[in-house]
C-alpha positions in Angstrom: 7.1 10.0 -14.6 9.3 7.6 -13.7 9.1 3.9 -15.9 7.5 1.0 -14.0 9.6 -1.5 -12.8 8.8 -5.4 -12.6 9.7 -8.3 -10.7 9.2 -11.4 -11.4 8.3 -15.1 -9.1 7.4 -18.0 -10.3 4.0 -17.6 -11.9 3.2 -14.1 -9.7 4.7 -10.4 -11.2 5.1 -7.1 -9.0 4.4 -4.2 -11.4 4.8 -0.7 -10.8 3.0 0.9 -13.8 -0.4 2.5 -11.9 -2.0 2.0 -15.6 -2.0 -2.1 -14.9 -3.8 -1.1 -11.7 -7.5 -3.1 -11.4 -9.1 0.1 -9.7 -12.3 -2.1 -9.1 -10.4 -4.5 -7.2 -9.0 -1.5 -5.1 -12.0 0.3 -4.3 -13.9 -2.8 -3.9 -11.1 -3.6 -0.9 -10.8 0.1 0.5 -14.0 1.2 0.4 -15.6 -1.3 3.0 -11.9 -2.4 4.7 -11.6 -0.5 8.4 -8.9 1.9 7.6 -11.0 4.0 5.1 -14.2 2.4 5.0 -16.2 5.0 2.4 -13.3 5.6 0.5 -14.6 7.9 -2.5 -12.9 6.6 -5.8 -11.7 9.9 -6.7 -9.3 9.9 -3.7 -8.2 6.5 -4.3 -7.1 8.1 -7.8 -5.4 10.7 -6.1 -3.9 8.3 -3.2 -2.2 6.6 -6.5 -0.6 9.2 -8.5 1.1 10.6 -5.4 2.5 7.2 -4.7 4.9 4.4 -6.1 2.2 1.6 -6.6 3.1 -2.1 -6.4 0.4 -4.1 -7.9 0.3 -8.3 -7.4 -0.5 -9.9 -10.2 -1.0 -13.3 -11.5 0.8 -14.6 -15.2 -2.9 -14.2 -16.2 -2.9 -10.6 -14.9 -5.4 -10.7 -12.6 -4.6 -8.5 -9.8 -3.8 -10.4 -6.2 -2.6 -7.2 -3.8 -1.3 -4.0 -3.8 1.1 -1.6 -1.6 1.9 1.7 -1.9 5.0 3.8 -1.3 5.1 7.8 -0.6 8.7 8.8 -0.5 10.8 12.1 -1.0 13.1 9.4 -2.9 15.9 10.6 -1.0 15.4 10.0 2.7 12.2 8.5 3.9 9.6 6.0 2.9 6.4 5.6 4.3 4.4 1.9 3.3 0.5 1.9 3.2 -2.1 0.1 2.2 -0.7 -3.6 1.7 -3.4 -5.9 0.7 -3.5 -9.3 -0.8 -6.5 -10.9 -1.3 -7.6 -14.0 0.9 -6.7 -16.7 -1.7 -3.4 -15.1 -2.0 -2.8 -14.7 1.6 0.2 -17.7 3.5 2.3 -18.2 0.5 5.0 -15.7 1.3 3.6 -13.0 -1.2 3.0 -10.4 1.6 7.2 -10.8 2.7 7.5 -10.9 -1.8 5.5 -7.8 -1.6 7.4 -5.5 1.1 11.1 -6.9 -0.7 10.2 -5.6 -3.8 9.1 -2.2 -2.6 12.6 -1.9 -0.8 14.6 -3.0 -3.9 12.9 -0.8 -5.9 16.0 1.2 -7.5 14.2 4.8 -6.5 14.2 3.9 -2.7 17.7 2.4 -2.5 19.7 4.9 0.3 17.1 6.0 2.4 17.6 6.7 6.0 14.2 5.7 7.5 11.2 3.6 6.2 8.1 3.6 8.0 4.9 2.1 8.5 1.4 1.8 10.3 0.1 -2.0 10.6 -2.4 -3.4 12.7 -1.4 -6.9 15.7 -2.7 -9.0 12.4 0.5 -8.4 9.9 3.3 -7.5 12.6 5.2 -10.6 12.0 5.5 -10.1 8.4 7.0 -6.7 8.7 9.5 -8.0 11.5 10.3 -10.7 9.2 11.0 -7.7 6.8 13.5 -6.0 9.4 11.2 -3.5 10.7 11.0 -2.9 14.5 8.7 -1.5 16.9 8.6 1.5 18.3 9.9 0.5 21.6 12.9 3.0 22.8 13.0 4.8 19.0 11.2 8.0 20.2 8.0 8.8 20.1 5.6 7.4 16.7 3.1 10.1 16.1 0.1 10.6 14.6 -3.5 12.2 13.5 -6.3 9.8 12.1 -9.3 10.7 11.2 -10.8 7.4 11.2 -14.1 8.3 10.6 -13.4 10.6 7.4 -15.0 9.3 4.6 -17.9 7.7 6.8 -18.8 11.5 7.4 -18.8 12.5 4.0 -21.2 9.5 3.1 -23.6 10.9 5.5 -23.4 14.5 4.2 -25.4 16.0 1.9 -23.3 17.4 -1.0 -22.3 21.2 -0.4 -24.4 23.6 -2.5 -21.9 26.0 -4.7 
């Protein structure tokens, strides 16, 4: 495993380590948020240790936002998940957020960085040099939106 890395701003700190992550905080935020409302905590743990975790965090350590990189490390990049929470939201932490995840010295050289975001957070990734779609191709791609909603309503499989 590779070592965390750290940036520092001011009185705010990016850490990579996923041990520093407040899992509460995360599940708390998933697990009722649109894009995986249900979220069981076990796939949260999963969704971290396949990822390059940047956790927000204030000199006192309490955790203020979070993003998440999957990458080959070589040639592409996908961001997900970027979160901060509503008191940390208008101070340029979000912009912080997505320049530390591409400075990171594992994704320097990649050919293509991607990302999903929803009308709310567009300008921040255009401020970050990300561009839509337009005239690029075709973006695809399979959601199953209603995922872990389904497996609340389920009655657990009998082994």
């Amino acid at each position: 495993m590779a070592e965390s890395v750290r940036f520092e701003r001011y009185d705010r700190v990016i850490d990579t380590d996923p041990a520093r992550l407040d899992l509460d905080l995360l599940h708390g935020y998933f697990s009722v948020s649109d894009q995986c409302f249900g979220l069981p905590l076990e796939t949260l743990r999963r969704m971290i240790a396949g990822s390059i975790n940047f956790g927000l965090y204030e000199k006192d350590s309490r955790q203020i936002g979070y993003g998440r990189v999957v990458s080959d490390r070589a040639a592409f990049a996908y961001i997900g998940d970027v979160f901060l929470v509503e008191e940390a939201r208008g101070q340029g932490l979000g912009t912080w957020l997505i320049d530390c995840m591409k400075a990171h010295p594992e994704l320097q050289g990649l050919r293509r960085w991607m990302l999903m975001c929803g009308p709310r957070t567009v300008d921040l990734y255009r401020r970050a040099g990300f561009l839509d779609n337009s005239g690029a191709g075709y973006l695809m791609h399979m959601t199953d939106k209603d995922i872990y909603r389904r497996a609340l309503s389920e009655p657990p499989s009998k082994s």
